[in-house]
matplotlib code that plots the C-alpha trace (Angstrom):
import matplotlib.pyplot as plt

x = [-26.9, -24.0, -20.5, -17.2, -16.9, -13.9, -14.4, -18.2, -20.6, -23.0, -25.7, -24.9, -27.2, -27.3, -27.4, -28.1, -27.6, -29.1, -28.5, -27.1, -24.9, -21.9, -18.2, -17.1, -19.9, -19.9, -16.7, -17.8, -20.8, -18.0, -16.2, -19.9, -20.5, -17.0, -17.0, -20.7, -19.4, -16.3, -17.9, -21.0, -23.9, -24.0, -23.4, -21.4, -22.8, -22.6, -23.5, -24.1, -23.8, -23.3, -21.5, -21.1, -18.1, -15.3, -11.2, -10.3, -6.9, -4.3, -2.4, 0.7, -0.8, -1.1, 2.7, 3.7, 4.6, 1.5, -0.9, -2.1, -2.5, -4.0, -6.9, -7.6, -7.1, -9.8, -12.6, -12.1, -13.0, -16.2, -14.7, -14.8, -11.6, -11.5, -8.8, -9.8, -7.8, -7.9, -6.0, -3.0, -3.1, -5.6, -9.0, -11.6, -14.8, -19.1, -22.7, -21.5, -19.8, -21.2, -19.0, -19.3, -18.5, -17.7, -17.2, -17.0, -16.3, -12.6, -11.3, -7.3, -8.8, -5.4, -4.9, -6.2, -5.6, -3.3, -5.5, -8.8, -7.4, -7.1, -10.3, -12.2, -10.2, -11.3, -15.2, -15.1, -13.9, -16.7, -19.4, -18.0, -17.3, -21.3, -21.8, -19.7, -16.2, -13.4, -12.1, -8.6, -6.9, -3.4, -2.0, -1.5, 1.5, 0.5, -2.7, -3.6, -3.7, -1.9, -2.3, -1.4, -5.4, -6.8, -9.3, -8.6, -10.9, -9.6, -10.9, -12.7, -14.2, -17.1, -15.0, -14.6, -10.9, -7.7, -6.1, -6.4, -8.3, -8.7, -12.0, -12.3, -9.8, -9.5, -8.7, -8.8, -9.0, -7.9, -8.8, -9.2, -12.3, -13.4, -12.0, -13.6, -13.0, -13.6, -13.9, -15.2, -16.0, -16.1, -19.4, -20.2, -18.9, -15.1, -14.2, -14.5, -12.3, -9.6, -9.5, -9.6, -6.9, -4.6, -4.9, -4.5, -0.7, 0.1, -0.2, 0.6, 4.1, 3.1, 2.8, -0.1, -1.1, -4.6, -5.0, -5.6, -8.9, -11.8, -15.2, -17.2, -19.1, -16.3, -15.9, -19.5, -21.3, -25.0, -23.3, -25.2, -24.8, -27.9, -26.6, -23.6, -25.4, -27.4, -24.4, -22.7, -26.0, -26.7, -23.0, -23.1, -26.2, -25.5, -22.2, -24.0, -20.6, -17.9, -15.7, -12.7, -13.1, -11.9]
y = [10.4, 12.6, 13.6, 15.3, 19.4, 20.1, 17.8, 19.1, 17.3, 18.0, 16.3, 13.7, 13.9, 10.7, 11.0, 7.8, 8.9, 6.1, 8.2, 6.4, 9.4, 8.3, 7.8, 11.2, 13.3, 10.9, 11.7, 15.8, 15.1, 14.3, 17.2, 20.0, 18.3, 19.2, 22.7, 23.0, 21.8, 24.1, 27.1, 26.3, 25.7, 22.2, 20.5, 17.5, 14.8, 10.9, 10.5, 6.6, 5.3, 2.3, 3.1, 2.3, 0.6, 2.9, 2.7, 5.1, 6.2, 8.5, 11.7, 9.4, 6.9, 9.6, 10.3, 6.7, 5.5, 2.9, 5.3, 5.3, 1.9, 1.2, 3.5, 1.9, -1.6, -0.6, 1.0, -2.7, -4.4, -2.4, 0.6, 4.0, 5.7, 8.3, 10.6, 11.5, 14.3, 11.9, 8.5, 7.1, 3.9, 2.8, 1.3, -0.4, -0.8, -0.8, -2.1, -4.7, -2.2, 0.7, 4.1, 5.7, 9.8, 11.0, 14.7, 17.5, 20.5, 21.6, 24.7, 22.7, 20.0, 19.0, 18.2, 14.4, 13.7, 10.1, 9.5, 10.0, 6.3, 4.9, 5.5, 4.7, 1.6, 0.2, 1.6, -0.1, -3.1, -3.5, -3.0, -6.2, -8.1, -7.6, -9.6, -12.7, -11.1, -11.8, -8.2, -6.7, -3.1, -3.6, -3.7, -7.1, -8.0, -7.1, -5.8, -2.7, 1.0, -0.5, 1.5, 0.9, 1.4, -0.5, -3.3, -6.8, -10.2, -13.7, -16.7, -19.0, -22.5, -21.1, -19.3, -18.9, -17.1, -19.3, -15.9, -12.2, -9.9, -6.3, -5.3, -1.5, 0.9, 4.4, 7.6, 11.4, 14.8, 18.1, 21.6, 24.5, 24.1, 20.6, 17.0, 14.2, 10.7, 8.3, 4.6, 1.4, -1.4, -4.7, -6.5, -8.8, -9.6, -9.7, -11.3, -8.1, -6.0, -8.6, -9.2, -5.2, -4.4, -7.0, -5.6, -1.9, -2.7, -4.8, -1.6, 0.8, -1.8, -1.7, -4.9, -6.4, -10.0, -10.3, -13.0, -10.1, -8.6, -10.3, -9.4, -9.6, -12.3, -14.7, -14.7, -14.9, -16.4, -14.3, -11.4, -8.1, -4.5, -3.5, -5.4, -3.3, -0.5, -1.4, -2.6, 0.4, 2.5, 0.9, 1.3, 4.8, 5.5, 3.1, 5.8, 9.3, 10.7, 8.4, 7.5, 9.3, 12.9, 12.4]
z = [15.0, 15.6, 14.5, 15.5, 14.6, 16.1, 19.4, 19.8, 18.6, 16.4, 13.6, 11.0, 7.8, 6.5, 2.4, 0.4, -2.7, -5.1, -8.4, -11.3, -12.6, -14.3, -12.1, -13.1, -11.9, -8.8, -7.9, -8.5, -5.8, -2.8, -4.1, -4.5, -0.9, 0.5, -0.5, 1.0, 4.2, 3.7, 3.7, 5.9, 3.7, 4.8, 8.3, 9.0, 5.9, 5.5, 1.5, 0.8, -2.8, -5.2, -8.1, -11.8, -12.8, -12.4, -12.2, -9.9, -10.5, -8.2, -9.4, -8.8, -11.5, -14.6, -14.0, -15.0, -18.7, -18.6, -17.8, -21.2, -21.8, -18.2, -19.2, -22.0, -20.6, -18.0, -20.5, -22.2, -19.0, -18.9, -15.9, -16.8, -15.7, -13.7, -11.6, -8.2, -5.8, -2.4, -1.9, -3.8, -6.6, -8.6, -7.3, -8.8, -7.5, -9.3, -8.0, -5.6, -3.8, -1.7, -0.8, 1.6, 2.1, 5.6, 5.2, 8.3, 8.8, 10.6, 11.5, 11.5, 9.3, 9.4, 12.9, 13.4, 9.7, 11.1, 13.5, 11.9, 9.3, 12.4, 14.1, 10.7, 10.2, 13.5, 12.7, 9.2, 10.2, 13.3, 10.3, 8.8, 11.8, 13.0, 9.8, 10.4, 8.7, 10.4, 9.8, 10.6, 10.0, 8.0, 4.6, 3.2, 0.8, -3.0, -2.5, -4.9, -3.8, -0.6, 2.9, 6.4, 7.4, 5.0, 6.1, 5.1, 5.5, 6.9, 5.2, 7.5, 6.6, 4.3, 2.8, -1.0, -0.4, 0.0, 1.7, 3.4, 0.7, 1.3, 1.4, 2.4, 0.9, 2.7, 1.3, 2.5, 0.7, 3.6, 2.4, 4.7, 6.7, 6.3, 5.3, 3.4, 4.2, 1.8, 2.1, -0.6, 0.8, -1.5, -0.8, -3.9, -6.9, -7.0, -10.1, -12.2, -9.7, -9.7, -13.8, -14.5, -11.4, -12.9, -16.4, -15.0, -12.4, -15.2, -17.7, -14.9, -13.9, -10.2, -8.2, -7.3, -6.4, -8.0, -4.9, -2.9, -4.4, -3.0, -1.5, 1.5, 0.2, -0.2, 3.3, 4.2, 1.4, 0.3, 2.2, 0.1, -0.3, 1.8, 4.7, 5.0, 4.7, 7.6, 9.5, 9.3, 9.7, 13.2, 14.4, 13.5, 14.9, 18.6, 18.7, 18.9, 19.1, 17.9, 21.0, 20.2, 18.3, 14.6]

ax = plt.figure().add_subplot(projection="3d")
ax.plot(x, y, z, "-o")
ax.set_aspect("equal")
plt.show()
């Protein structure tokens, strides 16, 4: 398995990190393996994980009024709140949903930043598609931390979901000398993202249409964690180097 350094390729360690530390220090792992990369003690890194149930909330979220009262409507639904440096609104996500860290190092980790959402939207959305998803890159109307790459499920007869649901939300964190992409995909078990997001905009006074939250499995019913994992596993290892340099 290989990744992009700067157009060269070079390894991909693949970490599956199945420790069950709480969402804070989780979110301190991406940022211990960043600086590592950064500074060349570690190569290019894919980190794997499933985590508790955590409300991740953007800089942009502690600014607003609510902010208050959206962390404590999400420590009553059971999410630990957390802030995290990368991405923008508030995103929920726990153990029926697996995260996955892409982190490389970049001379001009800047350069690419636009396309590299682009490239990993497409990649994303091929891991769900190899398992029956009818996956698309695009925002849909009202869904929460809304982006332009974000990867979004049609319902299709077996389907639990009368509409589009998001299913992988995107993020990225620049510093100089390496980038960390960061990406949740929703596998199982939506109900309790959709009740805490609604409590959180409705605190926050952002819009959301709780229609929008769903999971993999509602699209493909007995769709699990693991086979995700493995999806995305095998694409990343049938692309030695990803087709177009992120």
């Amino acid at each position: 398995m290989a990744a992009w350094n700067d157009g060269v390729a070079a390894p991909l360690a693949v970490m599956e990190d199945r420790a069950k530390a709480d969402a804070g220090a989780q979110l301190g792992r991406a940022a211990e393996l960043l600086d590592e990369v950064k500074r060349g003690l570690r190569g290019p890194t894919l980190r794997l994980y499933r985590p508790r149930p955590t409300m991740a909330f953007g800089q942009r979220d502690t600014r607003l009024p609510g902010f208050e009262a959206a962390r404590v409507a999400s420590l009553a639904r059971g999410f630990e709140p957390v802030v995290r440096k990368a991405g923008g609104r508030a995103a929920a996500y726990h153990e029926g949903t697996l995260i996955v860290d892409h982190i490389e190092p970049a001379a001009e980790a800047m350069v690419g930043h636009r396309h590299r959402f682009e490239v990993f939207g497409e990649l994303y959305a091929g891991v769900l598609r190899r398992l029956g998803v009818d996956a698309r890159v695009g925002e849909i109307p009202g869904e929460y931390c809304p982006g332009e790459y974000s990867v979004h499920g049609v319902p299709g007869e077996r389907s639990a979901a009368a509409a589009p649901v998001k299913l992988v939300g995107t993020a990225q964190r620049v510093v100089a000398g390496a980038w960390l992409f960061s990406s949740v995909f929703v596998v199982s078990d939506a109900a309790p993202v959709r009740a805490v997001l609604t409590d959180v905009y409705r605190a926050l006074g952002l819009p959301f249409d709780p229609g929008t939250a769903g999971a993999a499995d509602d699209l493909v019913p007995g769709l699990a964690v693991d086979d995700v994992e493995r999806s995305l596993l095998t694409m990343y290892a049938e692309q030695e180097a990803l087709a177009v340099p992120l």
